[in-house]
C-alpha positions in Angstrom: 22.8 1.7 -8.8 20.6 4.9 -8.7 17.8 5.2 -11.2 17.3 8.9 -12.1 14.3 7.6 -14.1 10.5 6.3 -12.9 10.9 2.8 -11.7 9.2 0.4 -14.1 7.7 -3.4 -13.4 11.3 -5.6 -14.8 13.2 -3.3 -12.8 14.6 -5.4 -9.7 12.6 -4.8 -6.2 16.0 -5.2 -4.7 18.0 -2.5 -6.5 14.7 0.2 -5.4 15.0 -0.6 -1.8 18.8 0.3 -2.2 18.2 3.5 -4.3 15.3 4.7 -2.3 15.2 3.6 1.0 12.3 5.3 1.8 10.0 3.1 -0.2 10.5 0.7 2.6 7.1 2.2 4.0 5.3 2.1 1.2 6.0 -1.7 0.7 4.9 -2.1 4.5 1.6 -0.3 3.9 1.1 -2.9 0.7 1.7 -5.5 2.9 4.9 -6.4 0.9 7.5 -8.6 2.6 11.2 -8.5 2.7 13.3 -11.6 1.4 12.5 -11.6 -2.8 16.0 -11.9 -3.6 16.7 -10.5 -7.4 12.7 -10.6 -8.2 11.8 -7.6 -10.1 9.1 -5.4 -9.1 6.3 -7.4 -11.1 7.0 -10.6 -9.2 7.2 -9.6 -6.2 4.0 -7.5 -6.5 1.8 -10.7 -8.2 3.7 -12.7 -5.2 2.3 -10.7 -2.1 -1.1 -10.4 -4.2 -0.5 -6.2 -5.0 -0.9 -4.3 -7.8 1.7 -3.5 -9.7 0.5 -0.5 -11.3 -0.6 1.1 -8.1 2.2 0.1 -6.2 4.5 2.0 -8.6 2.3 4.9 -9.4 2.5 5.7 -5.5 6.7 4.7 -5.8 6.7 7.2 -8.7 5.3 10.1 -7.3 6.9 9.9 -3.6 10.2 9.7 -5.8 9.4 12.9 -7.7 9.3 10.5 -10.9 6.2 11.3 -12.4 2.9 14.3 -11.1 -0.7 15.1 -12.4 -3.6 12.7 -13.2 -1.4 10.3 -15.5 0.3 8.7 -12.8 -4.1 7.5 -11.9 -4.1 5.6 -15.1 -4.4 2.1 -15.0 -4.5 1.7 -11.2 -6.6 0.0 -8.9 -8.7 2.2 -6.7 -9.5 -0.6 -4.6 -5.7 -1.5 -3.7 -5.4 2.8 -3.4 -7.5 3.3 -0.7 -6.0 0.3 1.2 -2.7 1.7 0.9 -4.2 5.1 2.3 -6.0 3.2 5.1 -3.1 1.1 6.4 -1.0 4.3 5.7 -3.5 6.1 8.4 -2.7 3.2 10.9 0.9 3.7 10.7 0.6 7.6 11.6 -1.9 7.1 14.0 -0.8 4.1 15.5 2.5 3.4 15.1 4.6 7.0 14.1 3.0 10.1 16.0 2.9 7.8 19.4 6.4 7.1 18.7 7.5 10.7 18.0 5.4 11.2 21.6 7.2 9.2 24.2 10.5 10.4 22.6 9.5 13.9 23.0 8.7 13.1 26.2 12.1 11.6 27.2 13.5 14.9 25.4 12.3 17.7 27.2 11.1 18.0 31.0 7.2 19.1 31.0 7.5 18.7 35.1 10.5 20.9 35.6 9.7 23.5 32.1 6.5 25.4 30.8 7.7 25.6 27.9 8.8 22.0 27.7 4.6 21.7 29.1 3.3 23.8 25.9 5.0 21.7 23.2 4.0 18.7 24.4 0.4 19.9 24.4 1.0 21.7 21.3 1.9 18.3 20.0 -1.3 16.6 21.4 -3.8 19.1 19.8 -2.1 18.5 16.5 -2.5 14.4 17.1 -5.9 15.1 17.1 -6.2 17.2 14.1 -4.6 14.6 12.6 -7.1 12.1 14.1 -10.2 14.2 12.5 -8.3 14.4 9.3 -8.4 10.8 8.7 -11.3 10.3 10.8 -13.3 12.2 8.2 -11.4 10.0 5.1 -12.0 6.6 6.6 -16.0 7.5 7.7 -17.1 9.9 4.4 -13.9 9.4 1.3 -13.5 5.4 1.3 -17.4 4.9 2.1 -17.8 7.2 -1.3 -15.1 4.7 -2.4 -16.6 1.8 -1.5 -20.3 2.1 -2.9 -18.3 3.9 -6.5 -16.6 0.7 -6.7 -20.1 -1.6 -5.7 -21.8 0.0 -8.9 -23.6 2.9 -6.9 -24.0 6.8 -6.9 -24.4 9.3 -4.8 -25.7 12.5 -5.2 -25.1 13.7 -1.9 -20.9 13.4 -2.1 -18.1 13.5 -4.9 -14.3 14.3 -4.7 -14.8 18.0 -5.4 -16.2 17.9 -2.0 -13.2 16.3 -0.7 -10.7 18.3 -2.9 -11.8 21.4 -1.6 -12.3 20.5 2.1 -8.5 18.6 2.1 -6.4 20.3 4.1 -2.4 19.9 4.7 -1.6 18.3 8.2 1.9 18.6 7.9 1.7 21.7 8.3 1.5 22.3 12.0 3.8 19.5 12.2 6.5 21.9 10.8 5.5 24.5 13.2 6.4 23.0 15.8 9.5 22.0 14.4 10.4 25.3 14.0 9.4 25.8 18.0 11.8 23.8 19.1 14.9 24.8 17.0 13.8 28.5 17.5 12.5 28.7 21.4 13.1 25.4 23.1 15.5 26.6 26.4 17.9 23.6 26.1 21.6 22.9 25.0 22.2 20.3 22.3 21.2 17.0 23.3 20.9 13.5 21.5 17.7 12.9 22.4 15.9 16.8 21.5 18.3 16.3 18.0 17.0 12.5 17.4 12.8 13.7 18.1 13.3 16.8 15.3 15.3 14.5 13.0 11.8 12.1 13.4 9.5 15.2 13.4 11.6 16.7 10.1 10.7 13.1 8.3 7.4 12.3 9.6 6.6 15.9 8.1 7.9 14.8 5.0 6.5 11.4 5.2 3.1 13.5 5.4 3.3 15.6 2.4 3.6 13.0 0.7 0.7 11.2 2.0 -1.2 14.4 1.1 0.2 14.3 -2.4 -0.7 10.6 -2.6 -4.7 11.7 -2.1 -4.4 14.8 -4.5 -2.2 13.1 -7.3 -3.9 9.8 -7.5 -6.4 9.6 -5.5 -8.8 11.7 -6.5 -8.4 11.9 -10.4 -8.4 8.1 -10.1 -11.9 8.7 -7.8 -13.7 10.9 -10.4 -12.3 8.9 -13.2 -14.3 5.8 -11.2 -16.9 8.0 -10.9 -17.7 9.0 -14.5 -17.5 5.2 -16.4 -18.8 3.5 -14.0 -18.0 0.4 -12.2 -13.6 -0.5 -11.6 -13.4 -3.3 -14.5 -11.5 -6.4 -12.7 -8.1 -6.3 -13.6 -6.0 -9.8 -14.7 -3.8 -10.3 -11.9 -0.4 -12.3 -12.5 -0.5 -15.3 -10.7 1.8 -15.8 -7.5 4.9 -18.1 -8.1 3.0 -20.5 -5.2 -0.2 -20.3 -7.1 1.3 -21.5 -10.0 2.6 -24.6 -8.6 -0.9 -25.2 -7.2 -2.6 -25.0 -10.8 0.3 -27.9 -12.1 -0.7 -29.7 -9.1 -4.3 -29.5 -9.5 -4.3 -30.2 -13.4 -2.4 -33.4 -12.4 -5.2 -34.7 -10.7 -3.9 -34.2 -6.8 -6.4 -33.9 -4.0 -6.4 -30.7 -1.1 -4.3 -32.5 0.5 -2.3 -34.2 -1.7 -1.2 -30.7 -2.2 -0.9 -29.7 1.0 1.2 -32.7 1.5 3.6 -32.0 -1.8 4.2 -28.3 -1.1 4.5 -28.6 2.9 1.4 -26.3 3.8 -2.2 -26.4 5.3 -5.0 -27.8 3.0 -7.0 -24.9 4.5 -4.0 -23.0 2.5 -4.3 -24.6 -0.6 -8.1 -23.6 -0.2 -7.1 -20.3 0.2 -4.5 -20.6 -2.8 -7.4 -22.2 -5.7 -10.2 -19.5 -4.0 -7.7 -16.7 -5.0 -6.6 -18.4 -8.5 -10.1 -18.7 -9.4 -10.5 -15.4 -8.7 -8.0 -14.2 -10.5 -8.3 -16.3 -13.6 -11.9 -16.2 -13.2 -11.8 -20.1 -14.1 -13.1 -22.1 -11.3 -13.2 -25.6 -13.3 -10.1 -28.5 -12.9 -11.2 -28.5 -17.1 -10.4 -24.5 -17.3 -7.0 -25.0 -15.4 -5.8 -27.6 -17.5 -6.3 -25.6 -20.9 -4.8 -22.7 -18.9 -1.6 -24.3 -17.8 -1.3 -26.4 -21.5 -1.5 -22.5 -22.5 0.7 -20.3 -20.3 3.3 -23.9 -20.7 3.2 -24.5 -17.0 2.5 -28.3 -17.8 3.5 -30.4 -21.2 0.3 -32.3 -22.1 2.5 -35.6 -21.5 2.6 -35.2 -18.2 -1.4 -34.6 -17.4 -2.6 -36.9 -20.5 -3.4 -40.0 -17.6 -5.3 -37.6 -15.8 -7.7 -35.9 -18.8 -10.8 -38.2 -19.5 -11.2 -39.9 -22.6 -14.3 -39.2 -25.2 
C-alpha cells in the first residue's frame, strides 16, 4: 500500500520496497540485504548493523518526504559518509561503465561522427564526475574523519565545500538532450533503453547531490560546532541477541558456534560488536542486561551465577 507520508522505523521494510522501488539502491549502498520477510524498518536496520535514523533520513528525502537541516537530526555522520562513499563506487564503478558499453552497442562511433562525439562527450563528463568525488573522498570525508576523531581544522570546513559543490547531473542531461535532439538514427531498442538509463542515472544524481546539501553538510557543521559524534545505543541484531542468552548461560566460543551452526571466529565477531554496542564487555554485565531487557528468566541462568 502507498505511503503518502515519511516512512517511520515500525513501518514494514517490505511494504517500502513495494511503494518505492527505488530505495532498492539506497539499501545496497547500506549494505542491507534482501530476504527480511515482514521486519519493519528498525529490525532490519539493527539486523545488518545500520542506522536507522540515517537510513530513513536519506529514504525521506529521496522520497520528497521531508527537506532542510531537520532531516540531519539525530543521524550518524559516520554511517553518512559511508553511504556517500559506497554510493560513489556504484557511479563510478558499477552505473556510468554500464551506461558506457550500452551506448556503445547503441550508436556506431566507427561508421558516425556524430555517434564519435557523444561517446567522447560522455567520457569527458565520466571524468568530471571522477574529480567530483575524487575531491569528496581525498578533502570532505578526511574533514569527516578527523571532526569525528575529536580534531579541528582551521584550514577546511563545509562552507568550503558548500560553495565549491557543484551539480554533475547536469551535463548528464545535456547530453540527453543530444541524443533526442541531434542523434541521426531511427527508433531503436537499444538508443531508447541507454536514454531511459541516462534519464534515471540523472535522477539518481540529483539526488545524490541533494543527499550532500540536505544532510550532509548541516549534519557536518552541526559535528563541527559541539564537538565529538556522541556514540549512539545501537539495537542489538536478532543473532546477537541469541549470542548474549547463550553467553549468560555459561556456553563457551564454541559451544556457541556449535548451537547456532556458525564459525567461533563468528561468534568472536558477534560478542566484539555486542560489546561494542552495549558498551559492556563482562559475562557479569550481560547477565544483568539480558535479566533486564527479559531475554533470559533468572531460572534458567541461576546454575550458572556464582554464589557469595
Amino acid at each position: 500500500m502507498y505511503k503518502s507520508g515519511g516512512y517511520g522505523g515500525d513501518d514494514r521494510m517490505c511494504d517500502l520496497v513495494c511503494d518505492r522501488y527505488a530505495v532498492l539502491q539506497v539499501m545496497s549502498r547500506f549494505g542491507i540485504a534482501l530476504g527480511f520477510g515482514d521486519k519493519s524498518i528498525a529490525e532490519v536496520c539493527a539486523d545488518n548493523q545500520v542506522d536507522t535514523a540515517t537510513f530513513l533520513a536519506v529514504v525521506n528525502l529521496l522520497m520528497n518526504h521531508g527537506l532542510g537541516e531537520k532531516l540531519a537530526d539525530g543521524i550518524s555522520v559516520r554511517a553518512l559518509t559511508d553511504y556517500l562513499h559506497n554510493s560513489h563506487g556504484y557511479f563510478l564503478n558499477f552505473r556510468l561503465p554500464a551506461i558506457r558499453r550500452k551506448l556503445i552497442e547503441a550508436v556506431d562511433c566507427a561508421q558516425n561522427d556524430v555517434s564519435f562525439a557523444i561517446l567522447r562527450f560522455f567520457d569527458e563528463y565520466v571524468a568530471e564526475v571522477q574529480r567530483h568525488m575524487s575531491y569528496e573522498e581525498q578533502r570532505v570525508f578526511p574533514y569527516v574523519e578527523k571532526l569525528l576523531a575529536g580534531e579541528r581544522s582551521a584550514d577546511y570546513s563545509m562552507e568550503i565545500f558548500r560553495r565549491h559543490h557543484d551539480q554533475v547531473d547536469a551535463k548528464l542531461g545535456e547530453l540527453k538532450n543530444i541524443i533526442i535532439k541531434y542523434y541521426p538514427s531511427g527508433s531503436t531498442n537499444e538508443l531508447n533503453g541507454v536514454l531511459f538509463d541516462i534519464f534515471t542515472c540523472e535522477q539518481e544524481l540529483a539526488s545524490h547531490n541533494a543527499v550532500e546539501d540536505e544532510i550532509l553538510v548541516p549534519a557536518v557543521e552541526r559535528l563541527a560546532a559541539e564537538g565529538v559524534e556522541p556514540p549512539k545505543s545501537e539495537a542489538l541484531s536478532a543473532r546477537e541477541r541469541e549470542i548474549v542468552v547463550c553467553v549468560v548461560k555459561g556456553l563457551t566460543n564454541k559451544q556457541i558456534a556449535d548451537a547456532l551452526c556458525i564459525s567461533a571466529h563468528t561468534v568472536i565477531t558477534h560478542r566484539r560488536n555486542i560489546a561494542s554496542k552495549l558498551q559492556i564487555h563482562s559475562a557479569a554485565g550481560l547477565t544483568i542486561y539480558a535479566i533486564v531487557n527479559k531475554l533470559v528468566e533468572l531460572s534458567e541462568i541461576k546454575d550458572t551465577i556464582p554464589e557469595t
